[in-house]
VMD Tcl script that draws the C-alpha trace (Angstrom):
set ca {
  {-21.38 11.41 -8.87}
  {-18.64 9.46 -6.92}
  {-19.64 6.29 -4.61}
  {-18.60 8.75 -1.59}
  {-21.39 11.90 -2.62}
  {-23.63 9.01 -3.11}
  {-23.71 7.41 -0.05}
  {-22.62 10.40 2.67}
  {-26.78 11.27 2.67}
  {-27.47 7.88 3.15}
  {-25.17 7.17 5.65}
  {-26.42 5.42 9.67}
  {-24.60 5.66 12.96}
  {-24.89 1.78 14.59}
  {-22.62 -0.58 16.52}
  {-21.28 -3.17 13.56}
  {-17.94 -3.89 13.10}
  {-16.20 -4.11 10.13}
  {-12.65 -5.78 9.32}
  {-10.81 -5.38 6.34}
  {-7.57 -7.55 5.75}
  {-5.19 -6.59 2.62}
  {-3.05 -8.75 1.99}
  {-0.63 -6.60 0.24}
  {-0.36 -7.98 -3.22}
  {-2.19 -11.07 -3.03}
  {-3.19 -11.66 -6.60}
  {-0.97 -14.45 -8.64}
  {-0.57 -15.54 -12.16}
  {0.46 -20.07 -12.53}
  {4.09 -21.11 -11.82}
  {5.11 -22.35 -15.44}
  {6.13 -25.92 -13.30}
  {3.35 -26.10 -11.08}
  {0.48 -24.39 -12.69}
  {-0.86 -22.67 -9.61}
  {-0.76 -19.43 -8.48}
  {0.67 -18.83 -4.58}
  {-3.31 -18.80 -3.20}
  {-4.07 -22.32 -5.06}
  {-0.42 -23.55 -3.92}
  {-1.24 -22.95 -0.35}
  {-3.56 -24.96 1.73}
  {-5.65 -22.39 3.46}
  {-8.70 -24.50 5.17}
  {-9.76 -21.23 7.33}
  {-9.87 -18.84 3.73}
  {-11.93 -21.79 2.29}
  {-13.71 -21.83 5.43}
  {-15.11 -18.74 5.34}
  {-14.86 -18.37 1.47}
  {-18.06 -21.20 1.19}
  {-20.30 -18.83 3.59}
  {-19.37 -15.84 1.97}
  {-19.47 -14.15 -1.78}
  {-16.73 -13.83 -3.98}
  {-15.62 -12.04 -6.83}
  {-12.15 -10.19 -8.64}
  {-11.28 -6.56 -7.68}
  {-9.97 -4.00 -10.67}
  {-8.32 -2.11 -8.31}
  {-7.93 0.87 -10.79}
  {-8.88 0.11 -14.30}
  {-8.94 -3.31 -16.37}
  {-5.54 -3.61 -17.29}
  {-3.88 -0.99 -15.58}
  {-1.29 -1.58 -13.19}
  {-1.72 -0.09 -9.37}
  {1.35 1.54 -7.46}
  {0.17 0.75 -3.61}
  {-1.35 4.17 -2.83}
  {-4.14 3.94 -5.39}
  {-4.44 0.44 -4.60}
  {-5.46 1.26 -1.17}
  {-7.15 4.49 -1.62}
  {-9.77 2.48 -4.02}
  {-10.63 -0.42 -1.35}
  {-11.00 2.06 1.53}
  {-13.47 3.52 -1.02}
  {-11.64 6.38 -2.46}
  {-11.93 7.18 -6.50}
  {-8.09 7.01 -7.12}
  {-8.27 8.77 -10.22}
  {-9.82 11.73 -8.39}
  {-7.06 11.43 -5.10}
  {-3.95 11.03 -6.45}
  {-1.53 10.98 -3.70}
  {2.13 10.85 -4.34}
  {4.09 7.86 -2.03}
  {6.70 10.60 -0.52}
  {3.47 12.02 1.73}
  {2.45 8.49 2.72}
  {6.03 7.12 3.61}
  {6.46 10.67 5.62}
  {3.20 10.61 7.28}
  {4.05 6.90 8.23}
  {7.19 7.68 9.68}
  {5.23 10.41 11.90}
  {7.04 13.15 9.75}
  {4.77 16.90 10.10}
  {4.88 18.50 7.16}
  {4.73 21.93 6.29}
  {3.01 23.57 3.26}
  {6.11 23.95 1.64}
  {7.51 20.38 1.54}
  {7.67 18.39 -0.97}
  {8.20 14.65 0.13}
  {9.62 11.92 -2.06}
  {9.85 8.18 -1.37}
  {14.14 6.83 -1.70}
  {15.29 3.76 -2.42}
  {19.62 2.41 -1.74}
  {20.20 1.00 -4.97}
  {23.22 -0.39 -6.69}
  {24.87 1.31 -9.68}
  {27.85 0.10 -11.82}
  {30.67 2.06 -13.15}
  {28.21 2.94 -16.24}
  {25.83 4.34 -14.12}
  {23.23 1.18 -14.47}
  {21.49 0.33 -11.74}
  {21.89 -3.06 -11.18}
  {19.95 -3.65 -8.24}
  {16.84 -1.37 -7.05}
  {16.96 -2.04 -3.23}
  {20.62 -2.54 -3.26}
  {19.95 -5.97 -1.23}
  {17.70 -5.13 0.78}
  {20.31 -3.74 3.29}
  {19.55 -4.23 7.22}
  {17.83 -0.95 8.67}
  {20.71 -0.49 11.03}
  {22.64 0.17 7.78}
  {20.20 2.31 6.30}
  {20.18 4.44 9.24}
  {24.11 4.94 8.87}
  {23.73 5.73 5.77}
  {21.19 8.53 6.05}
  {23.09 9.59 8.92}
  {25.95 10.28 6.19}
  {23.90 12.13 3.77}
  {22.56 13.94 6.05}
  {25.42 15.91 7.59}
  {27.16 16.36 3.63}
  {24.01 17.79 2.53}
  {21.47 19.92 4.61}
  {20.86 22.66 1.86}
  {20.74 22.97 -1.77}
  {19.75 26.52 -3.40}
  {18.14 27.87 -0.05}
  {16.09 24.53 -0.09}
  {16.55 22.66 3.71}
  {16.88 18.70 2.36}
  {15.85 16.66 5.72}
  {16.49 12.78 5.40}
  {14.93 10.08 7.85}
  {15.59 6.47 7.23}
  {12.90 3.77 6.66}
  {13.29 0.03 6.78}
  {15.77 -1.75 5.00}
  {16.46 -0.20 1.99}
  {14.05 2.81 2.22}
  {14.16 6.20 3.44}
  {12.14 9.61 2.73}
  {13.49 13.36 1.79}
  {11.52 16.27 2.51}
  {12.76 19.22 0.48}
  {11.31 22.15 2.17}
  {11.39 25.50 0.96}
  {8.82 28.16 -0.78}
  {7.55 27.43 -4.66}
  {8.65 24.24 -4.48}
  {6.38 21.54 -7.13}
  {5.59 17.97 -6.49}
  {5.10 17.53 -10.18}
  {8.12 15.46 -10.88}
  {8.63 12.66 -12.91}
  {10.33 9.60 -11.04}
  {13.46 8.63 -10.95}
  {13.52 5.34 -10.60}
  {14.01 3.40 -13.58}
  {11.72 0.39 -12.37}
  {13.63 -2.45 -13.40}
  {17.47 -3.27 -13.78}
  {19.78 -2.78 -16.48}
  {18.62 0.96 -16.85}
  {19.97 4.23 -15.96}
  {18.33 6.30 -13.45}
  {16.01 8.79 -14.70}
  {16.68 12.36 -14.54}
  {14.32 14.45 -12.32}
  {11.95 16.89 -14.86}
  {9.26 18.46 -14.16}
  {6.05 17.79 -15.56}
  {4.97 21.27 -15.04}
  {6.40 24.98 -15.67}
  {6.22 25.55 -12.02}
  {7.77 22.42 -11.13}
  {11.76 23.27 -12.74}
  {13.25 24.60 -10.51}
  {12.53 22.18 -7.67}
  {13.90 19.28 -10.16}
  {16.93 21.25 -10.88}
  {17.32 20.96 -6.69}
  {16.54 16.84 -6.39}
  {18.82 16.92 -10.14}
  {21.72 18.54 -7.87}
  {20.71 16.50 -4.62}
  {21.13 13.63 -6.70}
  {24.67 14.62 -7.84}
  {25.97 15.10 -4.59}
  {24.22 11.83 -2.92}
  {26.23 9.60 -5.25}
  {29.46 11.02 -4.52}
  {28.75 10.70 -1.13}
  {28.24 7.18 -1.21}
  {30.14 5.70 -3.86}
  {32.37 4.02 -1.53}
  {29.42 2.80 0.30}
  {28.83 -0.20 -2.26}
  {25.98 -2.35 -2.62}
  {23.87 0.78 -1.47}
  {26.23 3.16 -3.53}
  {22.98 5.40 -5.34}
  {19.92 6.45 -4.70}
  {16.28 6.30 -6.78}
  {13.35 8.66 -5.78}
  {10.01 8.06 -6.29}
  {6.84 9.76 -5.25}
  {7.55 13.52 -4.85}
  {4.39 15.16 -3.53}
  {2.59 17.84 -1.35}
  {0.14 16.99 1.36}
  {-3.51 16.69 -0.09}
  {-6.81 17.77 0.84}
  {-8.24 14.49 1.23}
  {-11.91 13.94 3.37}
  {-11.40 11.55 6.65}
  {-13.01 8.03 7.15}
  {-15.32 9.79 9.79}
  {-16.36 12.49 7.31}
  {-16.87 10.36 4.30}
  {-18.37 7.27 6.27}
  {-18.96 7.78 10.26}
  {-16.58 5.30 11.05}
  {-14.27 5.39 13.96}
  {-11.21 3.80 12.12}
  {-8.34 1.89 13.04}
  {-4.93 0.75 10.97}
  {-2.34 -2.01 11.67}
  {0.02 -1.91 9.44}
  {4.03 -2.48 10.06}
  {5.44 0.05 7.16}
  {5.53 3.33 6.92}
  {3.81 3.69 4.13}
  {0.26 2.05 5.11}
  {0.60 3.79 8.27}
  {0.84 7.12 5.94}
  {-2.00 6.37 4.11}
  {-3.78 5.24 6.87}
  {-3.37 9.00 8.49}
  {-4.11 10.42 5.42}
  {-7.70 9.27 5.73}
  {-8.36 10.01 9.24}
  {-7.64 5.91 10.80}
  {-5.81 5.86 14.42}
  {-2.65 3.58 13.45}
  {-1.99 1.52 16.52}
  {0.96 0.41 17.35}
  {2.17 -3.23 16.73}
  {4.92 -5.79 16.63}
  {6.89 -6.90 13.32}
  {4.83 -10.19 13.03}
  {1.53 -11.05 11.52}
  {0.53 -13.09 14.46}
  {1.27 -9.35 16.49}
  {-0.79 -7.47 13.84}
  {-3.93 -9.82 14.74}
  {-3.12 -9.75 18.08}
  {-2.80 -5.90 18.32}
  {-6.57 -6.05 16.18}
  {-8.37 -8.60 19.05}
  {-6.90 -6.24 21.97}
  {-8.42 -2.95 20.34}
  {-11.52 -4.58 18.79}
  {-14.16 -2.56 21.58}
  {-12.73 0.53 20.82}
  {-13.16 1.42 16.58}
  {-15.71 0.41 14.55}
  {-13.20 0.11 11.06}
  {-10.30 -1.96 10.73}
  {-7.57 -2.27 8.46}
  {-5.34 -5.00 8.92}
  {-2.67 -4.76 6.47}
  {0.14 -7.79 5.23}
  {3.22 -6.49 3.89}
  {5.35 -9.40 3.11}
  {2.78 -11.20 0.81}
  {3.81 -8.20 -1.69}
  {7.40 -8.08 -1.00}
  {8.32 -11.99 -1.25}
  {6.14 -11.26 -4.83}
  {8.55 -8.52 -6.05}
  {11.49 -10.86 -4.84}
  {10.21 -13.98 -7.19}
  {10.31 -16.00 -4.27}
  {6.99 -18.04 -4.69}
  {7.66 -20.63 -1.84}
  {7.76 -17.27 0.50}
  {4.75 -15.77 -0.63}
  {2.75 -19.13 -0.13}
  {4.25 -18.86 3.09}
  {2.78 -15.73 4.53}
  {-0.39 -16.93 3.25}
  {-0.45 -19.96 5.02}
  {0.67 -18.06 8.18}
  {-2.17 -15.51 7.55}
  {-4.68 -18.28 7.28}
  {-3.60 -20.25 10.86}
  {-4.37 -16.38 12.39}
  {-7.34 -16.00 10.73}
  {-9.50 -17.70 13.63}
  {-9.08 -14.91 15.90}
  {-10.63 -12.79 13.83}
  {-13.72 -15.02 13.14}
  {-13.95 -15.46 17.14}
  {-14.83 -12.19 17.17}
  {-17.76 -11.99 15.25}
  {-17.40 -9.21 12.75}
  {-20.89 -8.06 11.23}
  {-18.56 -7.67 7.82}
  {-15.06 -9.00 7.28}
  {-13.21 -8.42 4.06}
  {-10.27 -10.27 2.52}
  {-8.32 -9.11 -0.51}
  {-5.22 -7.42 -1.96}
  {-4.59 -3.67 -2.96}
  {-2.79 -5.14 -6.10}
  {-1.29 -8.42 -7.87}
  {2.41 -8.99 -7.53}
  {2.55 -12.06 -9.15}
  {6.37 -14.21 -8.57}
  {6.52 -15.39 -11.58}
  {6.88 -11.10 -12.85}
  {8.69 -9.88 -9.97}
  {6.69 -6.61 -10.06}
  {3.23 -5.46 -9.24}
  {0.26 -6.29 -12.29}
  {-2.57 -5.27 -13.96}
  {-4.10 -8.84 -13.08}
  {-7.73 -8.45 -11.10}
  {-7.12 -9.17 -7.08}
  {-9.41 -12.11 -5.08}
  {-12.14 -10.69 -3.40}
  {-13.77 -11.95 -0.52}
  {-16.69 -10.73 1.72}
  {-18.28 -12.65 4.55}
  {-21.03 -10.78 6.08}
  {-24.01 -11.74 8.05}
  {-26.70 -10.67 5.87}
  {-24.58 -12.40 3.19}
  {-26.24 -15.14 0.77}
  {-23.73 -17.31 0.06}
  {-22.21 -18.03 -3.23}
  {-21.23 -21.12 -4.44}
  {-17.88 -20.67 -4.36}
  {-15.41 -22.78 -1.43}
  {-11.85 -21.98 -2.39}
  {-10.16 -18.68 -2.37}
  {-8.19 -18.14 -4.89}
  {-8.28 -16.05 -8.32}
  {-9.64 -18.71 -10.29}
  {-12.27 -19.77 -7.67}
  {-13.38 -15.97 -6.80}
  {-13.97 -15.65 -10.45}
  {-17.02 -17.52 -10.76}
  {-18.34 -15.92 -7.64}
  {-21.26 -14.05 -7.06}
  {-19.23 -10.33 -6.95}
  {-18.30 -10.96 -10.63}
  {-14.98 -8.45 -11.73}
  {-15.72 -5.29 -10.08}
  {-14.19 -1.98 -9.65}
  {-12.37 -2.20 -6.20}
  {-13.96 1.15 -5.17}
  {-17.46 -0.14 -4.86}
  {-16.05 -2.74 -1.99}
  {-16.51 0.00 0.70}
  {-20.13 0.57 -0.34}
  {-20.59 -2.78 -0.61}
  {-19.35 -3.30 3.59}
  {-21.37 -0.37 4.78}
  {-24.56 -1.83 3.17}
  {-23.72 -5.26 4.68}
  {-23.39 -3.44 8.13}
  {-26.47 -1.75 7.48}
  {-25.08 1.29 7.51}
  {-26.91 2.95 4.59}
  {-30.29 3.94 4.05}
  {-32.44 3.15 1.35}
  {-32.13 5.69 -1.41}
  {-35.38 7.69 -2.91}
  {-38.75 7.23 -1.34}
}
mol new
graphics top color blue
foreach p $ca { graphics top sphere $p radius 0.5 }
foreach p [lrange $ca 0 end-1] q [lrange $ca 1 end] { graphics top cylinder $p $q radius 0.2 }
display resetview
């Protein structure tokens, strides 16, 4: 039985509120120089704050030792086995971008990229190009190709480097490998299939592929493209049917905003900033009972190695973090979806900090927040899909099980 089949008979209507904040890969490994990881670099008195009345502990957000793509990672905290709902990133970038799709679309997740004369790719997001450019870009692909083998190929740019295909036409698979190579130095990967049924839509991405790089090799740094993600919509149960809450996102990228929709959470709309994502979560805070407050840059500063950065958002999370304890949340959850560590440039298999303040809480000892810190906490390591149980029974939101 699944945390979800157990709890749905147990489950009470009431007034709490409950706020959880993801800082989108929060968890660190020690700068060789410094020894610390970003969270015990940066000087976060209103983390600690809270941290020292509340209970700590490290998330697995999948498995020990397994590494989390960002889907999984926040499937599990919003309480959702990930190994049961896999959900390809295509559906969540489309659904993000407010894309409808049809039954027969598969939707796959693009990166620009820069490839040499070899055909190495020597840089994955091809600079991070502006969005303006990305959107000239798409606008390029799109009018050379609109059709491949009676399959309509729609493009719709992202931010910065990122943009999303839906291939629509009837038989088509989501069952392809990726084909990004997930580090430099490397060739792209060739689209395959990973099932029978699934060739003949990877010999249509193999030939959008083809025709995508001669479009743009002119177009240098973003002169090739890398797809990850192909999918189909799932059948996935909302927040309301899994957990009678009336739920909320605020999140700035498409993706979150995808997976947010996915489970049945109104995305509000919301500035660029963080201090506009907590603003944009006090003005709505009468209206939902479930919040999801999402960080993006924590993550992306980690894939960039850029450890001063990532401190950075931290910090700037941490001076917002007041206006969210003014409000008096009945639970209030801080964490990441997934480690992306500076010092690897790439998402890990390293535990995440977990925090929950809560007022039925008993307080650990425990008055930093940081990996080290959360370890010795009262949580313990824990998988990342219990958190959501772990709210509703701190909102008193569950009954008591047996007689």
């Amino acid at each position: 039985m699944d945390s979800q089949e157990l709890i749905k008979p147990l489950l009470i209507e009431n007034e709490t509120k409950l706020i959880l904040l993801v800082m989108d890969g929060l968890g660190g490994i020690p700068d060789p120089v410094l020894r610390k990881t970003e969270l015990e670099t940066a000087a976060t008195p209103n983390l600690d704050g809270i941290t020292s009345r509340g209970i700590c502990g490290l998330a697995d957000i999948v498995a020990p030792g397994i590494t989390p793509g960002s889907g999984p990672g926040h499937l599990a905290l919003f309480g959702y086995d990930p190994l049961k709902y896999e959900i390809g990133r295509g559906v969540l970038e489309a659904l993000g971008m407010d894309l409808e799709l049809t039954p027969d679309d598969v939707a796959v997740r693009g990166n620009y990229a820069t490839m040499d004369a070899r055909g190495i790719i020597t840089d994955r997001r091809a600079g991070r190009i502006a969005t303006e450019r990305n959107v000239e870009l798409c606008k390029l692909l799109q009018s050379a190709i609109q059709e491949i083998s009676g399959v309509r190929v729609l493009i719709t740019p992202g931010k910065e480097h990122r943009f999303v295909i839906l291939f629509r036409g009837k038989g088509l698979s989501g069952d392809l490998n990726d084909t990004d190579p997930q580090k430099e130095g490397l060739p792209l990967k060739p689209p395959q299939g990973t099932t029978p049924e699934a060739k003949r839509t990877a010999e249509v991405v193999s030939e959008f592929i083809r025709q995508a790089n001669e479009v743009l090799k002119s177009q240098h740094p973003a002169n090739s493209v890398l797809l990850r993600g192909f999918a189909k919509h799932p059948d996935i149960p909302s927040m309301k049917e899994a957990y009678g809450l009336k739920s909320c996102a605020i999140a700035t990228y498409p993706m979150y905003r995808g997976l947010a929709q996915l489970v049945g959470m109104e995305v509000l709309r919301t500035g660029e900033t963080v201090e506009d994502e907590f603003k944009t979560l006090v003005e709505n805070y009468k209206k939902y009972d479930f919040f999801f407050l999402h960080v993006k840059k924590t993550d992306s500063y980690g894939e960039d190695g850029n450890f001063r950065k990532k401190v950075e958002v931290i910090l700037e999370v941490d001076a917002q973090l007041p206006k969210l304890i003014a409000l008096d949340p009945d639970v209030l959850v801080v964490t990441g979806d997934h480690s992306t560590p500076a010092v690897l440039k790439s998402h890990s298999w390293h535990p995440v900090p977990y925090l929950l303040w809560a007022k039925t809480c008993i307080p650990d000892e425990v008055s930093e927040f940081s990996e080290r810190s959360c370890a010795k906490g009262m949580l313990g390591r824990f998988p990342a899909v219990e958190g959501m149980r772990l709210m509703l029974a701190h909102a008193q939101r569950l009954a008591k099980f047996g007689a």
